[in-house]
C-alpha positions, 0 to 999 in steps of 0.5 A: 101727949095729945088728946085724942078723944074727938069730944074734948076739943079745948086746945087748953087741955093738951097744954103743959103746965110751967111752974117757973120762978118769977123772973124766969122768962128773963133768964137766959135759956140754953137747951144743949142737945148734948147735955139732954143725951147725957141725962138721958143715959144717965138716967134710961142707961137700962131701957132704951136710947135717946129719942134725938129726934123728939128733943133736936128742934128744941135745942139752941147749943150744940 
């Protein structure tokens, strides 16, 4: 999550790292909401539901 701590300012610091291949950023990306709630019960069947609302403005596919 974000930094809260009103001393540390740097907006580099709250960035997420991606470790991706070399020709990653010319592959096509199809981030599917109902491939990520399957994952999600598949992997958290046993402590809560899926957060739709943190992963839907991130999907393109249905």
């Amino acid at each position: 999550g974000p930094n809260l701590n009103e001393e540390n300012t740097d907006p580099l610091n709250d960035r997420i790292s991606l470790d991706a291949s070399e020709n990653w950023q010319y592959s096509l990306h199809v981030h599917s909401l109902n491939e990520w709630r399957s994952a999600w019960q598949r992997e958290h069947a046993s402590d809560n539901k899926f957060p739709s609302g943190v992963f839907a403005p991130y999907t393109n596919a249905p």
